[in-house]
N, C-alpha and C positions, 0 to 999 in steps of 0.2 A: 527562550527554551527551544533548544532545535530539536530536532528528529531521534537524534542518540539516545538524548535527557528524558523525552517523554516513554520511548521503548525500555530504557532503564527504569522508569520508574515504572509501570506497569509492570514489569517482571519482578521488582521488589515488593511491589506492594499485595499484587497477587499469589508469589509463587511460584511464577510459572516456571515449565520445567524445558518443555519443547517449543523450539523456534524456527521459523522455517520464513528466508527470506527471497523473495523474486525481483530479480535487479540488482546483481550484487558492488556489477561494476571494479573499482578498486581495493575493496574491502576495508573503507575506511569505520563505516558502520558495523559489519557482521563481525568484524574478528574484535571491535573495541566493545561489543556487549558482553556483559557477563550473565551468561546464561548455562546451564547442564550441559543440552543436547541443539544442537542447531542443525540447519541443512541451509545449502545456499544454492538456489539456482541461477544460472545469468550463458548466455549463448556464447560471448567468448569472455572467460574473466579475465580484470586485467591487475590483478594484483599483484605488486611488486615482490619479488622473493625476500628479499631482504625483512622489508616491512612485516611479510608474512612471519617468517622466521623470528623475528622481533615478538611480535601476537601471539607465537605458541611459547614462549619459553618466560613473556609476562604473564600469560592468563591460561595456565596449563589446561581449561577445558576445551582448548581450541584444537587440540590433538584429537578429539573426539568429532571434528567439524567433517560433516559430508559435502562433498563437492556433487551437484552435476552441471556440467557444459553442453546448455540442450536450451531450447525453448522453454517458458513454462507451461505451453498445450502440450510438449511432447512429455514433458515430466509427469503428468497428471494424469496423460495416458498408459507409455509403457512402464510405470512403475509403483503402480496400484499394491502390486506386493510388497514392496518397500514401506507403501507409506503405511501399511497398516501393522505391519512390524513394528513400524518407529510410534505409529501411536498416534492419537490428533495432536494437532497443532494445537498450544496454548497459545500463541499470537504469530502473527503473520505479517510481516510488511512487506507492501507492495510498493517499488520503487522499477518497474522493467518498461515498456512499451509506453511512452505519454500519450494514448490516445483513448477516445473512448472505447471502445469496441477492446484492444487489449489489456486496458484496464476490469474493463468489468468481468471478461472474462478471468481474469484474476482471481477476481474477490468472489465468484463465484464459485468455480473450481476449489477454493480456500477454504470457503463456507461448509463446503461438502466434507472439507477433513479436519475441521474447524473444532474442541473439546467446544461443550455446552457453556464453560463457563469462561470462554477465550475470545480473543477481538483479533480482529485484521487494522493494520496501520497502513491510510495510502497516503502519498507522500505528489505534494504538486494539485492539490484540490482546490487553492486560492490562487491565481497568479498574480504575479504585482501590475501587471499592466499588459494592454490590449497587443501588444508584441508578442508576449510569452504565451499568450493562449491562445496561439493562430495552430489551428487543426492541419494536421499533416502528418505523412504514412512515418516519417523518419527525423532524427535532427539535421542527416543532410539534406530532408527535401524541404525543411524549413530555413537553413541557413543559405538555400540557391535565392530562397522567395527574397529573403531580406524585406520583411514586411515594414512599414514605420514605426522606428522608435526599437528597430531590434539590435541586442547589443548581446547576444550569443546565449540567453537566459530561455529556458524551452520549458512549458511547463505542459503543453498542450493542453487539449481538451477533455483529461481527466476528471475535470468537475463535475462533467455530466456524468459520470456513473454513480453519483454521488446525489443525485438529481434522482436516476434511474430508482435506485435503492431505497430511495425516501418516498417516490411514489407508487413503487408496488409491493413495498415490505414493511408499510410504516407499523403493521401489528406485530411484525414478527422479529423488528431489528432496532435496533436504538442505532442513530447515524448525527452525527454532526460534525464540524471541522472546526480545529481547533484554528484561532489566527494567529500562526508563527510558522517560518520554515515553507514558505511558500504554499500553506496550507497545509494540515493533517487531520486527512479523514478518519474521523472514531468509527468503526464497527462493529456492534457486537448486540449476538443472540436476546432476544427477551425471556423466551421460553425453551429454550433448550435448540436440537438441532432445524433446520429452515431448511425445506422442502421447495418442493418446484421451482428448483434453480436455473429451469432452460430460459434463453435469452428471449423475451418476449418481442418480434421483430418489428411488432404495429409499433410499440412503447420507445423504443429502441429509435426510431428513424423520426418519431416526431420532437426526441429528446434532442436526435442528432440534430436536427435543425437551427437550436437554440445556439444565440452567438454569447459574445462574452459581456456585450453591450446590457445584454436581459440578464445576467451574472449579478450586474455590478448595481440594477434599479431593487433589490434587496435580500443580498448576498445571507441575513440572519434568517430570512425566513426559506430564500430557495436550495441554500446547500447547509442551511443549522450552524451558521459562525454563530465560534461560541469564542471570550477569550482565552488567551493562549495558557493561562492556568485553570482552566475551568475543570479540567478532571479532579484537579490534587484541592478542589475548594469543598464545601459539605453538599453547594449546589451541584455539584458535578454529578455524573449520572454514576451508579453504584457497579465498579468494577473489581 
């Protein structure tokens, strides 16, 4: 079950109406969901015209799709009236910056425009091995390292906001990773919307420190792998 399948099924199974994704990339993902209302952020997209053109005249809600070509700190800042126009976000995938630090700010900033009964999807929360989770600003600054055993696969160090999130919001967030697709982080509200979203920087630098060695001595208990159908089972947590 990759990343498509499970965002598809949560928009079937819940409803949902608004979608709003960071990291858009090529638009293999945004434009193949079937959803209402979308927004796609990503700093330079690279979607094929073709392919695009293809996407709106198979799945005519894609006409409706908003582009911005921006950062997503810049998105969250200049266009606060935008987003409350468009409304919260019923789910969020996070696919943009592999690190921690612009990972978490992700899901934070998402949180804040997040509907009470809506989840954030992050994408790269499990890597397959000690190559793909080597911490760095970029994928070229990681592909110059050529750490051992690297073969072009980057997942970085996104797990740890996954880490972050389970240990200063365990009252207020259901969080777990699903194992498939290089990991997919589950996020979503307990009690409606979650407050005190500033980055706490003591929690933040001791998390930073953790390598992928301490990931892998018990992956179920410190980022919540779950298996990779454990939403759509009666165990799965109620979305």
């Amino acid at each position: 079950m990759d990343r498509l399948k499970v965002l598809q099924e949560l928009i079937d199974q819940n409803g949902y109406q608004k979608y709003l994704e960071i990291g858009v990339h090529k638009g293999f993902v945004f434009l193949e969901l079937k959803c209402p209302k979308k927004v796609a952020i990503d700093p330079k997209f690279q979607i094929d015209f073709h392919y695009k053109l293809k996407k709106l005249f198979k799945r005519p809600y894609n006409f409706r799709n908003k582009y911005f070509e921006m950062t997503s700190d810049k998105f969250f800042i200049e266009h606060k009236k935008f987003i409350k126009a468009f409304g919260a976000f019923d789910l969020v995938f996070v696919d943009g910056l592999h690190t921690f630090e612009g990972s978490l700010k992700d899901v934070l900033n998402s949180l804040n425009y997040l509907h009470e009964d809506g989840c954030v999807v992050v994408h790269d929360c499990f890597p397959p091995r000690k190559a793909a989770a080597t911490p760095a600003n970029s994928y070229q600054e990681v592909n110059l390292l050529k750490p051992d055993g690297w073969n072009g696969l980057w997942c970085g160090d996104v797990w740890k906001t996954i880490v972050y999130l389970k240990k200063l919001y365990k009252d207020e967030l259901e969080v777990l990773v699903l194992d498939t697709d290089f990991g997919l982080g589950i996020i979503k509200p307990k009690n409606g919307p979650v407050k005190d979203l500033e980055i706490n920087q003591e929690v933040f630098l001791q998390i930073n420190d953790l390598d992928y060695d301490y990931l892998l001595t018990n992956p179920n208990e410190i980022i919540g792998l779950r298996n990779k159908n454990y939403l759509f089972t009666q165990s799965g947590i109620n979305l």
